[in-house]
C-alpha positions in Angstrom: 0.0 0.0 0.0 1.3 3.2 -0.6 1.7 6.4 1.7 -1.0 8.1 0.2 -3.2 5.3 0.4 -2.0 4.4 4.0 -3.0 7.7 4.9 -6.0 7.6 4.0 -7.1 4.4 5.6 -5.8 5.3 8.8 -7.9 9.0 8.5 -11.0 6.9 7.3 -11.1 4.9 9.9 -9.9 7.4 12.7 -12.6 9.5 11.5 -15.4 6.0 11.8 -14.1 5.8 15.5 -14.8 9.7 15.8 -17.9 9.1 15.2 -18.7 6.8 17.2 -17.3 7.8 20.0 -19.3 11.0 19.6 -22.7 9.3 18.7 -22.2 7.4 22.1 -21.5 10.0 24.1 -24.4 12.5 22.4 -26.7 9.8 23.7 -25.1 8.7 26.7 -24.2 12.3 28.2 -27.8 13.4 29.1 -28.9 9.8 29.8 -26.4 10.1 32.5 -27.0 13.7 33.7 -30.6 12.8 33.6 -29.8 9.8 36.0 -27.1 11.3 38.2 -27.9 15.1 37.8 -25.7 17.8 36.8 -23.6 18.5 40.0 -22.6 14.2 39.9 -22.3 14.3 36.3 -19.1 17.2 36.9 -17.1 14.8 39.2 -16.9 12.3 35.8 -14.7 14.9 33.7 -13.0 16.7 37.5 -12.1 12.8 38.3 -10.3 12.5 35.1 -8.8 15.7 35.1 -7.3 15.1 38.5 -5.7 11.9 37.8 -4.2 13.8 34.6 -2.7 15.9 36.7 0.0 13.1 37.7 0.8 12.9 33.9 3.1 15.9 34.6 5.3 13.5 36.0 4.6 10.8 33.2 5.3 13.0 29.9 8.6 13.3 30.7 9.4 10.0 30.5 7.0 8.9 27.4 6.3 11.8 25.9 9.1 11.1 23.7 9.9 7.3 23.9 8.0 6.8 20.9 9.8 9.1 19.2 13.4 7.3 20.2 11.9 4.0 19.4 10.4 4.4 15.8 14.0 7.1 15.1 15.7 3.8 16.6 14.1 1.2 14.2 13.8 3.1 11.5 17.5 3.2 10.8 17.5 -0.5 11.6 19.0 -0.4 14.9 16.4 -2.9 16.8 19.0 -3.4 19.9 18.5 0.0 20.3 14.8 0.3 19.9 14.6 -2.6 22.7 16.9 -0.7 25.0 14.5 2.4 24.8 11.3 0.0 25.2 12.2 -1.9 27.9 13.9 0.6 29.8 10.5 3.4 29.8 8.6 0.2 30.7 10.9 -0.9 34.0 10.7 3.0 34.7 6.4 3.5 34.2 6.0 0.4 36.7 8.2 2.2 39.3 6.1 5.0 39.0 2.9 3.3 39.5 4.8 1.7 43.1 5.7 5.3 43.6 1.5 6.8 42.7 -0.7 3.9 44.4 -0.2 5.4 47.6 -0.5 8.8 46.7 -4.1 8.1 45.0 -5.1 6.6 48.1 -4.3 8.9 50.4 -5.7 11.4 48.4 -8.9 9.1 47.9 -9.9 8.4 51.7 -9.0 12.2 52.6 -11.6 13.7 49.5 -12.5 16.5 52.3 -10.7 18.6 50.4 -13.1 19.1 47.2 -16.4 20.8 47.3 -18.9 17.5 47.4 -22.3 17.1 48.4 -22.5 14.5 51.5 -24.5 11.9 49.5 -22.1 12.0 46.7 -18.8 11.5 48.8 -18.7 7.7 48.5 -19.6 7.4 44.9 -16.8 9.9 43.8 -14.0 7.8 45.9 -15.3 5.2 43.8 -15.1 6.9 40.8 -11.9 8.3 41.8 -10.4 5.2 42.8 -11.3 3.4 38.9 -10.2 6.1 37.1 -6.6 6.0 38.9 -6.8 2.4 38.3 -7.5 3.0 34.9 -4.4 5.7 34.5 -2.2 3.0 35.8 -2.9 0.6 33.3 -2.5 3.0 30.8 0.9 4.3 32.3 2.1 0.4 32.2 0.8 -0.1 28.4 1.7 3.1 27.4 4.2 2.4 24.2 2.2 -0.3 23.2 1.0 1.9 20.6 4.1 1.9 19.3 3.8 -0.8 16.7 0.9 1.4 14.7 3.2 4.1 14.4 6.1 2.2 13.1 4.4 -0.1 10.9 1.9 2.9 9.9 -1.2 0.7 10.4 -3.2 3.3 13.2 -6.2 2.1 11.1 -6.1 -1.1 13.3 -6.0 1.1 16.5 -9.5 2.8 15.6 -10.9 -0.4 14.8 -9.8 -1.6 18.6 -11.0 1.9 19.9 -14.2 0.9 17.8 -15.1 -2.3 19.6 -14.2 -0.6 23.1 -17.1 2.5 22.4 -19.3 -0.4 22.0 -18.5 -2.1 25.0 -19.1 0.8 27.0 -22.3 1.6 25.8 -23.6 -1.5 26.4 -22.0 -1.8 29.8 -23.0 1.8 30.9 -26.6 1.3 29.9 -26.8 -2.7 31.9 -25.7 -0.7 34.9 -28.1 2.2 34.8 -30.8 0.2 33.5 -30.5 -2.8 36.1 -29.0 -1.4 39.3 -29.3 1.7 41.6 -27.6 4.7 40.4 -24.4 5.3 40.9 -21.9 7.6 39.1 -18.9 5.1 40.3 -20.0 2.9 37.2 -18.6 5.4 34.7 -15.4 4.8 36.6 -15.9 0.7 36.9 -16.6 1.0 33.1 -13.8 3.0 31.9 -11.3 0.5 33.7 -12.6 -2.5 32.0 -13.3 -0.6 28.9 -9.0 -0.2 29.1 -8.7 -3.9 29.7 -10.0 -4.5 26.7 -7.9 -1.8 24.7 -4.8 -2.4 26.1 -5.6 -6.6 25.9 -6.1 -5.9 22.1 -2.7 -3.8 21.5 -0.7 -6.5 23.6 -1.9 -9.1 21.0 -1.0 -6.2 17.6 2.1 -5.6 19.0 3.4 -9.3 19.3 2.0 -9.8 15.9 3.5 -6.6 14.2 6.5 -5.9 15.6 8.0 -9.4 17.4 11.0 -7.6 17.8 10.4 -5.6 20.2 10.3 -7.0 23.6 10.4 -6.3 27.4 13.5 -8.1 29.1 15.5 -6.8 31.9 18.7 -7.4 29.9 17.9 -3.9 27.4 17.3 -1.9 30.7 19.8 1.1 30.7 19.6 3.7 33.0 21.3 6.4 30.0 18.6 5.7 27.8 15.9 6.6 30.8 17.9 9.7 31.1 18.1 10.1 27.5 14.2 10.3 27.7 13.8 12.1 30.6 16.1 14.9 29.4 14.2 15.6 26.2 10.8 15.3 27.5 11.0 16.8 30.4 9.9 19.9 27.9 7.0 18.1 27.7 6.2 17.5 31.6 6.5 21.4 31.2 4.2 21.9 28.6 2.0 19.4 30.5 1.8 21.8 33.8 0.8 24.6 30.7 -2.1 22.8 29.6 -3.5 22.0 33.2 -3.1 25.5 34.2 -4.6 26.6 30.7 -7.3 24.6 30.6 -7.3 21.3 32.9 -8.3 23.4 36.2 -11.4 25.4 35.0 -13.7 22.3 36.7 -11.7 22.3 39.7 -11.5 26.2 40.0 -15.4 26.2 39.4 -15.7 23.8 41.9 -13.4 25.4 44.8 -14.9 29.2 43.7 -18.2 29.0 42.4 -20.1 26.0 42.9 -20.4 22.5 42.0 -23.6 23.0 40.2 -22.0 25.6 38.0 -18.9 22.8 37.5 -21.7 20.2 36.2 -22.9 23.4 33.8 -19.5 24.0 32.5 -18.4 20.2 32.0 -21.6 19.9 29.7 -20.5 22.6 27.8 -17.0 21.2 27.1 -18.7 18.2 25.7 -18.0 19.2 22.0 -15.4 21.2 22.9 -13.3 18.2 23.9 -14.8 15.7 21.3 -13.2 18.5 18.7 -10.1 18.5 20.9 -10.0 14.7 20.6 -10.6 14.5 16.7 -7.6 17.2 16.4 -5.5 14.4 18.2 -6.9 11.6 16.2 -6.2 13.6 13.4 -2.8 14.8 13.3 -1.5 10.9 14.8 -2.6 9.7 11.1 0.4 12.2 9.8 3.0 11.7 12.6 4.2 8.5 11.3 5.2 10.1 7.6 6.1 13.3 9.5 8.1 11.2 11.9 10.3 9.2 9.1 10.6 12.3 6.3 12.7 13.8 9.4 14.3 10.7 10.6 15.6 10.6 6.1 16.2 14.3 6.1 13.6 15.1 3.6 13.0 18.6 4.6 10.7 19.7 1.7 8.2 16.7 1.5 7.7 17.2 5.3 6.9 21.2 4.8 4.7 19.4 1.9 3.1 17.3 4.7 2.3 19.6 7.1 0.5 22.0 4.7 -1.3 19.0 3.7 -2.4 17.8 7.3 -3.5 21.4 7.8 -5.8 21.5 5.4 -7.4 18.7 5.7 -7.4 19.0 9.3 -8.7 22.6 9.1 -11.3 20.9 6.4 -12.8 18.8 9.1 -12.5 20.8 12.2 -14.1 24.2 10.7 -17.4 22.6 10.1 -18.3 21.6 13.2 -17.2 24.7 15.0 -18.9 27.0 12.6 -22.2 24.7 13.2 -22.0 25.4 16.5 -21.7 29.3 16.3 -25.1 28.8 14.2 -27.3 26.2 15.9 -25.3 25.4 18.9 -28.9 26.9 21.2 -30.7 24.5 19.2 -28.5 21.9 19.6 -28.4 22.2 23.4 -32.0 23.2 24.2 -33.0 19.4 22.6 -30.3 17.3 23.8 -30.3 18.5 27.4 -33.6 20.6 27.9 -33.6 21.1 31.5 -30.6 23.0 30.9 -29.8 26.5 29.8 -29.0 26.4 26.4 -27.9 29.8 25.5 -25.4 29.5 28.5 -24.1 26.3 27.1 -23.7 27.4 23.2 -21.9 30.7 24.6 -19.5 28.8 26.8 -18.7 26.2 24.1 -18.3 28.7 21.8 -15.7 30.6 23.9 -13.8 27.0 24.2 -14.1 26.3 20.5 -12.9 29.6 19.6 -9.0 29.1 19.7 -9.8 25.9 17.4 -10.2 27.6 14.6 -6.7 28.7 14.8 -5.3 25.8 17.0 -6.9 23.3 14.7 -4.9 23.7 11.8 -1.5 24.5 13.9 -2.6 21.4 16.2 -0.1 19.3 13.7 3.0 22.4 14.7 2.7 21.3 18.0 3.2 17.5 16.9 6.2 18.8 14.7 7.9 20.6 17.4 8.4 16.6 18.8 9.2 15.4 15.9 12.0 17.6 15.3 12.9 17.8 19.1 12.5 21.8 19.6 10.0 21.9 22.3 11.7 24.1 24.9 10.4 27.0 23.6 7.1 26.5 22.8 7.2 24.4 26.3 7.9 27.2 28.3 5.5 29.5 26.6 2.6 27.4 27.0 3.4 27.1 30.9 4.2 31.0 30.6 0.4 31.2 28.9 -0.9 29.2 31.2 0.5 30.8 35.0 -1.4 34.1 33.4 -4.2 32.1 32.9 -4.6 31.1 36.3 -3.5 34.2 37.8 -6.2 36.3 35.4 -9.1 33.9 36.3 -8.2 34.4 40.0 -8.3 37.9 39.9 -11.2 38.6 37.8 -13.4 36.2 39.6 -12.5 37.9 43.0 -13.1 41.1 41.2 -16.0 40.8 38.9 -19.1 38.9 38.4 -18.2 37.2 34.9 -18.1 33.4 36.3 -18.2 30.6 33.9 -17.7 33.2 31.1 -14.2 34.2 32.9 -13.4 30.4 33.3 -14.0 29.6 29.8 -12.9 33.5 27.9 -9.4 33.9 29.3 -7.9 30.9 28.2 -9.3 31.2 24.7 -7.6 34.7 24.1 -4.2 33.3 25.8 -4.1 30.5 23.7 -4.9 32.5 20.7 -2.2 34.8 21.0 0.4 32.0 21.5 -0.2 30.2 18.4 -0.4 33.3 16.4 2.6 34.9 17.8 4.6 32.0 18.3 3.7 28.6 17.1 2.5 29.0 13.5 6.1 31.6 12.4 8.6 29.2 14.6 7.1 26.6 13.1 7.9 27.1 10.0 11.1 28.9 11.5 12.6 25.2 12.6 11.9 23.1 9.3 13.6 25.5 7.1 11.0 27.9 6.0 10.2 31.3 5.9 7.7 32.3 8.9 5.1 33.2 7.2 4.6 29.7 5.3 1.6 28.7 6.9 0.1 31.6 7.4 -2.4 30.9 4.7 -3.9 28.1 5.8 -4.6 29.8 8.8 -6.3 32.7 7.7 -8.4 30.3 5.1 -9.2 28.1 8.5 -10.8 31.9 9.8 -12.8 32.3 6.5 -14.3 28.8 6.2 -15.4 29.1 9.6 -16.8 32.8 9.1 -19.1 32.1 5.6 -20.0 28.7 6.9 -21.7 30.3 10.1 -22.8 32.8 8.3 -24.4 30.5 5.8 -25.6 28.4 8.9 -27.5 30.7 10.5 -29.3 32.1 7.8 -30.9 28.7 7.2 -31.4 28.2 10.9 -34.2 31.1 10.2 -35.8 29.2 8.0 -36.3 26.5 10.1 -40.3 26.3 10.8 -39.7 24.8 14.6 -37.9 23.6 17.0 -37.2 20.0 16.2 -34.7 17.4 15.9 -36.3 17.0 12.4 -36.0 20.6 11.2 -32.7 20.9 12.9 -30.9 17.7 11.6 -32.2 18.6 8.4 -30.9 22.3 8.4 -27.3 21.5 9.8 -26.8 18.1 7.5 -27.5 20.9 4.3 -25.4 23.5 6.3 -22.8 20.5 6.4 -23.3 19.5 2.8 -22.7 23.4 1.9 -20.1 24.0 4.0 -17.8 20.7 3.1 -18.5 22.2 -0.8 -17.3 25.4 0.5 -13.8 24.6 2.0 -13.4 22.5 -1.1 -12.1 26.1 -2.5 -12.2 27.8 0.8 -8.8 25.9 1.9 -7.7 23.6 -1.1 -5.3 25.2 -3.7 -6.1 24.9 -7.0 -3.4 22.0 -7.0 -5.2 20.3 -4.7 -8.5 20.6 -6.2 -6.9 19.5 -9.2 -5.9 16.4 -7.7 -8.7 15.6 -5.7 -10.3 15.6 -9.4 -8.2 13.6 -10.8 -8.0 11.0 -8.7 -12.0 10.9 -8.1 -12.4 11.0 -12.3 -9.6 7.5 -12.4 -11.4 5.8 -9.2 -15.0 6.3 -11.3 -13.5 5.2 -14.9 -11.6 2.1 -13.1 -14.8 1.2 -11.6 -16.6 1.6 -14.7 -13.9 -0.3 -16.9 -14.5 -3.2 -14.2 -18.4 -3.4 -14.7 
């Protein structure tokens, strides 16, 4: 199979597992708030943000092993790629010795958050599965490793695939048969892991037999190695939290849990967009990761202009839908809510996507190439001001969740812009201002979409999910037509063309 075509199948089906991770979640989210309530249904996303919070200490081990390992085997050197391997895996289980009893100390003592008495023991239980669950993942964690080499992530989306369905299925037995309980999000997303990390155990041994876990590759160097060039990315870890990974907690601690159950509903699409930007840019990585490994300087500036358009192609649609029927949206999939509140507070959240999305695959090249110090620093830089701006303009003013969910936006604006998309093009070779165009067509798509969006959302007769499925999938339809020569080059259309004009004769000269 060639590149092209590899990447392809591995956006495809990336793109499948999306999907249907966000079609369970659009019907499982207010089946769950309508069970648990809003206030319960906040301690599901604090939970997991909390746990995250040890990944500061984490990243700087694997953030980069993968890296090492595929550099490693891609220039043949399989002794090596073992010694990295083994080594980050004898270092993640100390760890875990090191974090069980930190988790439960911090478990038994939960005093310390802002819970309702009847909800104390069913958060230590959540608590307690989700840590669970990060510790698993910290002990599987470059099991990955063998999609990235061999370039198959396609088989990774079909695994993610079957573990969406198994935790629909579980989630609804428990609610359906037993007493409520917001501990069995928790219970599921432990087994749900089982089953992922069971499943990339078996692909690895199958694709890449070489690599293996013995004591004998353990080498202390190569956990320094590691630890000295991620520990950029433990950095830009503490960034993130303190950009965006304490607004739940900080509602919690300063305004109330109820409002932390409003604002965690409204980060529902804002993190499913967050986690298609992910899926996303990891189908260009491996390319990304052996062009640099070869040298091939050009073809990789080729590829990141290519993974930001298409990237930008996908991620503007959804984001510009919101802007135009994001009330509608929210007022029928969670009506006892507020759904102007929620559209306005997603909306705030989505906003730096529209630049982020198509610089998302920067940040991924900034690992690639190893230059992450800079960019490392900034976004903790970005993220300090974040915190310390919240603080003071919630002591100060009466903006709440629009504080929480505003200031970040405009910091992490200004940090691409400024920084991210020049240097970017800075460190491969290029003059700054390379992909500066595919930002600014990102900003148009999204601006005549909604624009386009909303004018059909006033010819919608009512309020239903008829009239409002039917007016977004045209938006859609329109909108997809539109960043055909809203963000493709003429080249590209060209190509597209091409290639879609020798599919249909092939499949005519086969009938």
């Amino acid at each position: 199979m060639t590149k092209n075509k590899q990447l392809a199948v591995n956006i495809v089906a990336s793109m499948f597992a999306f999907v249907m991770s966000a079609g369970i979640s659009f019907f499982l989210s207010p089946y769950i708030v309508e069970n648990v309530g809003e206030e319960a249904y906040g301690f599901v996303s604090l939970s997991e943000n909390i746990i995250s919070y040890f990944s500061i200490v984490t990243v700087a081990l694997n953030s980069m092993a993968s890296r090492f390992i595929a550099i490693a085997y891609f220039k043949d050197n399989v002794q090596e790629a073992n010694e990295y391997y083994s080594s980050a895996f004898f270092a993640n289980l100390a760890l875990c010795l090191v974090f069980t009893p930190i988790f439960l100390i911090g478990i038994i003592n939960i005093s310390w958050l802002n819970i309702s008495p009847t909800l104390i023991a069913d958060v230590r239980f959540l608590l307690a599965f989700v840590a669970a669950s990060f510790m698993l993942d910290l002990l599987t964690t470059n099991l990955g490793i063998s999609y990235y080499v061999k370039n198959k992530l396609f088989i990774s989306s079909f695994i993610s695939m079957g573990g969406y369905l198994i935790k629909v299925l579980l989630l609804l037995f428990l609610f359906g048969t037993l007493d409520t309980h917001i501990a069995y999000v928790g219970v599921v997303t432990l087994m749900v892991n089982l089953f992922t990390q069971g499943n990339n155990l078996l692909q690895k041994s199958r694709l890449l037999p070489e690599l293996k876990i013995k004591s004998v590759y353990f080498k202390l160097e190569k956990i320094k190695q590691l630890v000295a060039a991620g520990i950029w990315s433990s950095i830009t870890k503490i960034g993130s939290i303190l950009q965006d990974g304490l607004d739940l907690l900080v509602t919690n601690l300063m305004i109330s849990p109820s409002d932390m159950g409003v604002l965690a509903i409204s980060k529902t699409i804002p993190t499913f967009i967050s986690r298609l930007l992910v899926t996303l840019g990891s189908s260009f990585i491996p390319n990304m990761t052996e062009l640099y490994a070869k040298g091939e300087w050009e073809q990789l500036k080729r590829n990141i202009k290519q993974a930001m358009k298409i990237i930008g192609m996908l991620i503007d649609l959804p984001i510009a839908l919101l802007i135009a029927f994001g009330d509608v949206f929210f007022q029928l999939w969670v009506p006892t809510q507020d759904a102007k509140l929620l559209q306005i507070l997603s909306i705030l959240a989505l906003t730096p996507f529209v630049v982020m999305g198509p610089a998302n695959i920067i940040h991924s090249t900034f690992t690639v190439i190893n230059r992450i110090k800079v960019n490392s620093l900034l976004i903790c830089i970005t993220g300090f001001l974040n915190v310390f701006t919240v603080y003071i303009l919630l002591k100060s003013t009466g903006g709440g969740l629009f504080v929480v969910a505003g200031v970040s936006s405009i910091y992490s604006i200004l940090r691409n812009v400024l920084y991210t998309v020049p240097f970017g093009a800075i460190y491969i070779k290029c003059p700054w201002y390379t992909f500066f165009p595919e930002i600014g067509k990102s900003i148009l798509s999204v601006v005549v979409i909604s624009s386009i969006s909303l004018g059909l959302k006033s010819l919608m007769p009512e309020t239903t999910w008829f009239w409002f499925l039917l007016a977004a999938c045209f938006a859609g339809m329109i909108g997809f037509a539109l960043n055909f020569y809203l963000v493709l080059d003429t080249e590209d259309r060209a190509l597209c063309l091409e290639k879609t004009i020798r599919k249909w004769k092939r499949s005519n000269a086969g009938h």
